[in-house]
C-alpha positions, -999 to +999 in steps of 0.1 A: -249-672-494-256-635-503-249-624-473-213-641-474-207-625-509-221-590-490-195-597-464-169-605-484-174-575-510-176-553-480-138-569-464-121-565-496-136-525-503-123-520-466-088-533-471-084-517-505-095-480-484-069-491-459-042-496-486-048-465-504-051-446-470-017-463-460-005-451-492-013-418-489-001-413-454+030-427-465+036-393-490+035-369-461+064-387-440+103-381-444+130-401-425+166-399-412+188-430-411+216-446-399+238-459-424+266-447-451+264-475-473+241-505-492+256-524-472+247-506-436+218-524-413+204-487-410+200-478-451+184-516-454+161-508-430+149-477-444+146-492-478+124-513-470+102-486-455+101-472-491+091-505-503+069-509-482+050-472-492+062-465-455+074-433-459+079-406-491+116-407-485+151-396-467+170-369-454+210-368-457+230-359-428+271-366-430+266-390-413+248-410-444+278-395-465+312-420-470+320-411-504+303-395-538+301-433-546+285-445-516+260-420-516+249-427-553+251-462-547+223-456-519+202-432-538+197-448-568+187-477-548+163-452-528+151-441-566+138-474-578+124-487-548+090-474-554+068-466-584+060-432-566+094-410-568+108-409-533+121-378-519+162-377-513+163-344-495+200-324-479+200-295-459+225-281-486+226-238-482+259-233-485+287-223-455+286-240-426+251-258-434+261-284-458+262-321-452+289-334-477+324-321-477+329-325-516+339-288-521+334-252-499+308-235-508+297-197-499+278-185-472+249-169-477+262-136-464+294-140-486+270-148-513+248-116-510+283-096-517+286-113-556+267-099-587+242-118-604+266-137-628+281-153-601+257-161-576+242-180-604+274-197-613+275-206-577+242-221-575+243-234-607+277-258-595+257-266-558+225-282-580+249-300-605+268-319-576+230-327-559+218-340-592+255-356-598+245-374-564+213-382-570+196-357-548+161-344-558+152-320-527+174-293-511+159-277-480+173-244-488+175-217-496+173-197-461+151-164-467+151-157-429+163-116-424+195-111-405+177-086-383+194-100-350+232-100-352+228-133-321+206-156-341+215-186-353+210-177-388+231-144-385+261-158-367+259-191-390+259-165-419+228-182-435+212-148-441+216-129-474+207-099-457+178-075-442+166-061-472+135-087-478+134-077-517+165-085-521+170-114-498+140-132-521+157-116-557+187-143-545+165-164-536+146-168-566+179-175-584+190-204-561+151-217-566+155-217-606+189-231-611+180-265-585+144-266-606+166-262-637+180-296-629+144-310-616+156-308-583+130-288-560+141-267-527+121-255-494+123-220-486+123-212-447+120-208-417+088-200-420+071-171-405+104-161-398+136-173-376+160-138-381+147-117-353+149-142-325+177-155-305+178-193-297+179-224-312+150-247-317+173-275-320+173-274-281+147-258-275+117-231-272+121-202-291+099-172-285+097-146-312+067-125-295+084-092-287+111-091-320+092-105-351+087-079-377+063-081-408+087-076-433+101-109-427+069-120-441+078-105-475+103-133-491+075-157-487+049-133-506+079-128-529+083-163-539+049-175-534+045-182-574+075-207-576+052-236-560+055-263-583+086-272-575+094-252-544+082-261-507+078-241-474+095-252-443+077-240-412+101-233-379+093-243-343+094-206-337+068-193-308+050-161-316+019-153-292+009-126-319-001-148-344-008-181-322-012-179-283-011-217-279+011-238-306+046-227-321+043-223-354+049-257-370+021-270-351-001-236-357-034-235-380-034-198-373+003-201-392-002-229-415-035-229-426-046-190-418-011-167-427+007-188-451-019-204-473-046-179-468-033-150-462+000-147-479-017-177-510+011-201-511-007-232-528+024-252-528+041-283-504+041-272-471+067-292-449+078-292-411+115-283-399+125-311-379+098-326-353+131-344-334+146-315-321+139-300-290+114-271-290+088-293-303+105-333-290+108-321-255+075-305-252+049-328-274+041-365-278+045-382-312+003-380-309+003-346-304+031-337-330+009-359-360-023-348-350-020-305-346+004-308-378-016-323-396-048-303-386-024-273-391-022-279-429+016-293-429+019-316-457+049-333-450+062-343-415+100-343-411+116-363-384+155-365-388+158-398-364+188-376-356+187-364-324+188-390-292+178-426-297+170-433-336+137-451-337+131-476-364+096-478-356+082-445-358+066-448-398+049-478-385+036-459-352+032-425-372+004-447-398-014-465-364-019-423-354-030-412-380-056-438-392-066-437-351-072-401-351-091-408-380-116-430-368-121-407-339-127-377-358-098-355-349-077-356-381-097-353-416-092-378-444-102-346-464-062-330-453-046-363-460-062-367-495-051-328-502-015-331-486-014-362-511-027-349-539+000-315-540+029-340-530+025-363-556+020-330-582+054-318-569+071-353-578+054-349-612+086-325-619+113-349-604 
């Protein structure tokens, strides 16, 4: 008999550990969808995900965006799902990087040209239409130098210039008047994305020979604004500071430059582990287990790019709590990653 009450004491301790382990993992994942509506097969699914303490919430794309009435109809949904505050994210920077098509806003090149009044009546009008939509994380702004006139982020105009005091002085404005309406940002691409030409959406991208230090200096800028404000690391490549892993995958990056180095304390998050420098190149294993061990916080996976898969919360949990056993990932990172998430969502 006391060994039955033994046994059973010990089955009930190990499923509660497994329920707050699930629920921690859950905080460092963020999801795309398919679906524009309440109604959409797509937006159920994902719902249920949050729910379920799946997954700490969405990303927008326009193709989750019908109408303004749509959209609030699914977020507020999104919002009381779960007791935790889910994360409704946009990749909202203004120009040509904005999902919705409510109004034209400026680039970030046309908005380095304005005077202080009016960049801050420009951001203050982006972060009352996300907090009019229900959005409560914008993965901007872009700090990224416009040092090569054929990147991505020059030619796309998402640069406010070269000058990195500068670049973070606007950036520091667009940070306070999101936070203003307890909506918190990501500043990226972390270590840098200005100097080198390519586009990880497709693929590799190998900064080595072109990345310069002071593109380093926005993040050392800004470091102080970490309550409400994340880090996005790129899928950039730079041999210099890691030989083996780009940089979203990096502990030399993550763990060693940003957090210990530069003394960011805040929400570190990946750029998009679905598009093709990192998709093409690592398995789902792989991705989970070096960012994790890198000291990302939150893994981002758009369920954008190629075949959307409705499964991957479910497999990214199995990983982790596999690697655990084994010894390769630390319950130590998941319990920190949890514990600075859920103090960011504190401010939501």
């Amino acid at each position: 008999m006391f060994k039955k009450i033994i046994l059973v004491f010990l089955l009930l301790t190990s499923c509660s550990f497994a329920l707050e382990l699930d629920d921690k993992i859950s905080q460092m994942i963020i999801l795309g969808f398919n679906g524009n509506s309440v109604n959409s097969i797509g937006f159920k699914r994902i719902l249920k995900d949050i729910e379920n303490k799946k997954i700490s919430g969405v990303i927008l794309f326009s193709k989750n965006i019908k109408s303004k009435n749509d959209l609030i109809k699914m977020n507020e949904k999104i919002l009381s799902a779960s007791d935790i505050t889910p994360f409704i994210s946009i990749d909202n920077e203004g120009g040509a990087i904005q999902r919705h098509n409510f109004y034209e806003s400026l680039t970030a090149k046309e908005i380095s040209k304005k005077d202080e009044i009016e960049i801050k009546e420009e951001y203050s009008k982006m972060a009352d239409l996300l907090s009019e939509l229900k959005i409560n994380l914008n993965f901007a702004p872009c700090v990224d130098l416009a040092i090569n006139e054929n990147s991505i982020i020059a030619e796309k105009q998402r640069s406010y210039g070269l000058n990195p005091n500068e670049v973070a002085k606007i950036a520091r404005i667009f940070i306070s008047e999101h936070n203003k309406r307890k909506i918190a940002t990501s500043i990226k691409h972390f270590p840098g994305h200005g100097s080198a030409k390519g586009d990880t959406h497709k693929g590799f991208v190998n900064s080595t020979d072109v990345f310069e230090k002071n593109e380093l200096v926005p993040y050392q800028e800004l470091k102080d604004l970490d309550e409400m404000n994340m880090v996005m690391v790129s899928h950039i490549y730079n041999k210099n500071i890691d030989k083996d892993f780009p940089a979203s995958l990096s502990e030399k990056t993550v763990r060693e430059l940003l957090i210990n180095d530069i003394g960011f304390k805040g929400v570190i998050i990946s750029d998009d582990y679905d598009m093709g420098a990192i998709k093409k190149n690592y398995s789902l294993r792989d991705i989970v287990v070096n960012s994790i061990n890198s000291g990302v916080d939150i893994m981002l996976f758009s369920n954008n790019i190629g075949k959307n898969n409705v499964n991957i919360s479910t497999d990214i949990h199995r990983i982790i709590k596999e690697e655990i056993k084994k010894g390769t990932i630390k319950q130590e990172d998941i319990d920190r990653a949890y514990k600075k998430i859920l103090a960011l969502k504190a401010h939501l």
